[in-house]
N, C-alpha and C positions, 0 to 999 in steps of 0.2 A: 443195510444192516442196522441195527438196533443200538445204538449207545449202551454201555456199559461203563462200570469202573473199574479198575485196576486195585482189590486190595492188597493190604500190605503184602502176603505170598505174591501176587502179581506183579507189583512193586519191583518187589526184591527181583524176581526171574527177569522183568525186562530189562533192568540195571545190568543183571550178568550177560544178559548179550548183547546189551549195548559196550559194557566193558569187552567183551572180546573180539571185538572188532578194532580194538587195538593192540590187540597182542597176535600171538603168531597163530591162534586155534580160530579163527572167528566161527561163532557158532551158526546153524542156519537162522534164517526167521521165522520167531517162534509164532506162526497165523493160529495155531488153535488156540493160544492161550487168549486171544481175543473174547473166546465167546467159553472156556475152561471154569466149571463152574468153582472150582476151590482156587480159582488166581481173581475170579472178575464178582462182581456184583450187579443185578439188577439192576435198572434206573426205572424208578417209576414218576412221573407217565412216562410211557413209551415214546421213546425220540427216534427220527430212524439218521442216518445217514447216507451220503453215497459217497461211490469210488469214483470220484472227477478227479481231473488235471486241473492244476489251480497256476493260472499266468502269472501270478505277483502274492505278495502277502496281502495284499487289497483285497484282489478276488477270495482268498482263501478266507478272510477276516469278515469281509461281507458274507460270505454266504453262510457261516459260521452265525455269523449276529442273525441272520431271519432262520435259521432251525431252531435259535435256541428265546428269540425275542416274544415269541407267544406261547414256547412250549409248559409255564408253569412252572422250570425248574430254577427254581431261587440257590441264592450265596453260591454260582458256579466259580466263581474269579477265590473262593477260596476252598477248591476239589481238586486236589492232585491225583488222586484217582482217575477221573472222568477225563483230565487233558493229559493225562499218562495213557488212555486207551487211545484217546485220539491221535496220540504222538504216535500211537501203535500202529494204527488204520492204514497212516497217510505217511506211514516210516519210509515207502521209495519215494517219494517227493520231501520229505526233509534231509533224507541225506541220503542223497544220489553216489553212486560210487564215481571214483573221480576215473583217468584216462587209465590208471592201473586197474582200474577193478577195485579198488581199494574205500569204502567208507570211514568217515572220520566224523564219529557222532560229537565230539567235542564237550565241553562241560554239564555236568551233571543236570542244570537249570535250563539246559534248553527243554529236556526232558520232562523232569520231577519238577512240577510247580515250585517256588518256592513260596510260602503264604507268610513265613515271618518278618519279611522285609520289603527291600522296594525292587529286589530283584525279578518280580514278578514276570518282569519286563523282559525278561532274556528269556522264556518260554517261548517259542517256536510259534505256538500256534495259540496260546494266552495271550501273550504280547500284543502281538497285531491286534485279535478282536476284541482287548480290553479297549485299546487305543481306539479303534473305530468306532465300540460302545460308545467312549467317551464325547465321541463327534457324532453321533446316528444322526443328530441334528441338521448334516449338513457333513457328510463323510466324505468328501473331496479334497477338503481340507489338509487330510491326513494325505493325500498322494507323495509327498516330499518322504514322508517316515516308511510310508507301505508300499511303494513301486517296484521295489525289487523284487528277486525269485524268493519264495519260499523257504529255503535255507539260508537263507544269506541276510545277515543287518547290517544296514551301511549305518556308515557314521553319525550324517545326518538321525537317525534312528536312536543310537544307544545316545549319543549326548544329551538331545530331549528327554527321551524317555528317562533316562533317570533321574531328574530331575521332577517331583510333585508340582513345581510349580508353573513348568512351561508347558507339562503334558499335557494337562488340565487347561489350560489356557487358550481357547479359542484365534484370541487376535494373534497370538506366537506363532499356531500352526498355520493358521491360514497364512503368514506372512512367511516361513518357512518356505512352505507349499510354491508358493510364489518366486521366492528368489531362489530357491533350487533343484524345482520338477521342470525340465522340460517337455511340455506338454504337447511336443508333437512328435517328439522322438519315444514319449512315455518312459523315463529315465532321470536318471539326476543328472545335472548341469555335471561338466568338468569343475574340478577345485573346489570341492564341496569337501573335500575330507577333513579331517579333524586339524591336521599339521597346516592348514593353507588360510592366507588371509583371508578374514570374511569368511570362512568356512564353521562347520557344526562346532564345535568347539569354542572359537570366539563368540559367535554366538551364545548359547547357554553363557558363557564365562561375563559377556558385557551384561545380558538380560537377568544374570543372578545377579548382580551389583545392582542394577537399576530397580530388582525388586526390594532393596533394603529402603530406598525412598520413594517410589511410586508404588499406584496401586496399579499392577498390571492389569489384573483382572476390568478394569475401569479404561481401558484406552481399546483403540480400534487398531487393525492391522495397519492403517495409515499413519498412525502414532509410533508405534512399533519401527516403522523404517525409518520415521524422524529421528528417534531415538538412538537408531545405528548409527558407528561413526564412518569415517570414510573409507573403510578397507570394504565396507561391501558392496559400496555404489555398483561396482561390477555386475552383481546380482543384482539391481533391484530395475533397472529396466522403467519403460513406460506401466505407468502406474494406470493406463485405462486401459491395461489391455485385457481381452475376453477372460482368460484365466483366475484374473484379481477380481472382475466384476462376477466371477462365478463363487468366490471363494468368498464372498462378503452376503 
């Protein structure tokens, strides 16, 4: 199918059924307003897209990045439109009904870009392929932030991510990546979560204080674990192992 935008009338209608899937009316899914010429606009050039299953936000973020990486269309990371159709497209794989039958789209932002702030990051399907953008260099990196399903940000995820200066940051993710992907289970380690020593949390929390006197941007991921203190030894393992030497 053909990419499209979502204007403002479009906007507003998927809002309302995304709102009533929290209330006691949920409405059905609204598929024609996809291609409705008084809800959507044009995209020129023509982009197309498909209806795959995407296994992780990785997959989803990759293949997202080579439809959109020679297509000609510029300033998309700030098109609420365009990632409001695609949140449309790919609405049963962002939120799947749970064991009632029951969807729970959850805040506004995963949905509706948000372009005035750093919340960018909470967009479903912005999020991930800014982030992967960010790494095309070398996007394996990213597997600690983007291994899970599709709907779902772990911790690991939102602590970085909102954070400018760790997203951004090469030797962070890569070292990230490292102390907390399991890369044969393809998942994040246990005790990765925000409340746990050496977990996403501490993390961002020690590397935003070290960014007041280092220059992160200027150290390598082997610096980066120097820098950790002892709560995450845990995580950090033999430093020759295939994963690190993939990730550098």
């Amino acid at each position: 199918m053909n990419v499209r935008r979502l204007n403002d009338q479009g906007i507003e209608r998927f809002t309302a059924f995304l709102d009533s899937l929290s209330g006691d009316a949920p409405m059905p899914y609204p598929s024609a307003l996809l291609t409705d010429p008084d809800g959507t606009w044009e995209i020129q050039p023509t982009i197309e897209v498909e209806q795959r299953a995407f296994g992780s936000r990785y997959a989803a973020a990759e293949y997202l990045y080579n439809v959109f990486k020679d297509s000609g269309l510029t300033n998309i990371e700030r098109d609420p439109g365009l990632w409001a159709w695609l949140s449309l497209f790919y609405f049963e794989q962002l939120c799947p009904p749970n064991a009632r039958g029951e969807r729970k789209p959850g805040e506004g932002a995963r949905w509706i870009l948000n372009t005035s702030g750093r919340r960018y990051y909470r967009h479903l399907l912005a999020g991930p392929f800014l982030v992967f953008r960010q790494h095309a260099d070398h996007p394996e990196r990213t597997l600690a932030l983007l291994c899970g399903p599709l709907h779902q940000m772990s911790d690991v995820y939102l602590e970085i991510a909102d954070s400018p200066q760790l997203i951004t940051n090469p030797a962070i993710i890569a070292a990230a990546t490292f102390m907390y992907y399991d890369s044969e289970k393809g998942r994040l380690k246990r005790g990765t979560a925000r409340d746990k020593p050496g977990g996403a949390r501490r993390m961002g929390e020690v590397l935003s204080q070290f960014d007041c006197t280092w220059d992160l941007y200027s150290v390598s991921a082997e610096d980066v674990f120097a820098l950790l203190p002892q709560e995450f030894d845990r995580f950090k393992g033999g430093l020759q192992s295939r994963l690190f030497t993939q990730l550098n």
